[in-house]
C-alpha positions, 0 to 999 in steps of 0.5 A: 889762742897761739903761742906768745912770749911772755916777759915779765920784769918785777921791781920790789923795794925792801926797807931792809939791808940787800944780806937780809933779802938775799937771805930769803931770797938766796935760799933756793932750797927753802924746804921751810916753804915760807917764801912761797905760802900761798902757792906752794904747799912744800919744796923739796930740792936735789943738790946745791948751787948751779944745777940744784933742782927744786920741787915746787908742790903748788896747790890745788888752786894753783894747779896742783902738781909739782913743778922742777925748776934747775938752777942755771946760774948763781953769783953770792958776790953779786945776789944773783940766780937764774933758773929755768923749768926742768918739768913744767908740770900743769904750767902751759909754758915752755921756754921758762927761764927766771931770774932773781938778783938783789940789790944794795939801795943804801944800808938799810934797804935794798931791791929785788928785781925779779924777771920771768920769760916764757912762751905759752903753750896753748893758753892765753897770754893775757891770763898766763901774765896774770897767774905770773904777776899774782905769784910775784905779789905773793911772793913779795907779801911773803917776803915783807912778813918774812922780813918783819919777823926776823927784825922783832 
C-alpha cells in the first residue's frame, strides 16, 4: 500500500445558464451547507477570495473532523478557482490540490468541470478515487436540486 497520485477529472453538464452555476458554485464560503449535504454538516470560512480558508465539518460517515481547504486562485471573468488543503484532517492525502471552473455551453446550459490531484498517504489508491468520485456525485446531485429550486 505505497503512496500514488491520484488524478481525478469530473465533467457535469447543467441545463442552466454558466452565472446560475457559478452562482453555487463560486460561493467558496457557502456557510448555508447546501452544496456539500451529504458530506458536510457545516462550512465555516476566514477572509475572501485568494487565501480564504474554509472549514469543512464532514460527517461521521465521512470521517468526521474537519478539514481547511486555502484558496490558491479565483478568475470571476473566466468562473474559475483552484484550491489545495491547508490541514487535511482524517484525509490520508497529501499534495491535494483542487480546482472548479464553469463554462458557458449555450444560453441556457453550461458545464463545470471539476479536477482534484492528490498523492495517498498510506491508503489505498483505488478506495481514495472512490471516496473522491463519491464526493463529486454528491456534489452534482446537490447542485442539480439546488438549481431545481432556484428555477421554481
Amino acid at each position: 500500500m505505497g503512496d500514488e497520485r491520484v488524478d481525478i477529472m469530473r465533467v457535469m453538464e447543467f441545463d442552466a445558464s454558466a452565472e446560475r452555476v457559478w452562482s453555487v458554485v463560486g460561493d467558496y464560503g457557502d456557510t448555508s451547507g447546501e452544496f456539500g449535504r451529504g458530506f458536510i454538516s457545516g462550512v465555516d470560512v476566514q477572509g475572501a477570495g485568494v487565501g480564504a480558508l474554509r472549514t469543512l465539518h464532514l460527517l461521521p460517515e465521512r470521517g468526521g473532523g474537519k478539514v481547511v481547504e486555502r484558496q490558491t486562485a479565483r478568475d470571476e471573468r473566466g468562473m474559475y478557482y483552484a484550491y489545495e488543503l491547508a490541514d487535511r484532517g482524517p484525509m490520508p492525502v497529501r499534495d491535494y490540490y483542487g480546482t472548479a471552473q464553469v463554462i458557458a455551453v449555450s444560453d441556457d446550459a453550461s458545464r463545470l468541470v471539476w479536477t482534484n490531484r492528490y498523492m495517498t498517504d498510506g491508503a489505498p489508491a483505488d478506495a481514495m478515487r472512490a471516496q473522491s468520485l463519491e464526493t463529486l456525485d454528491i456534489l452534482e446531485r446537490n447542485l442539480k436540486r439546488m438549481l431545481a429550486k432556484s428555477a421554481g
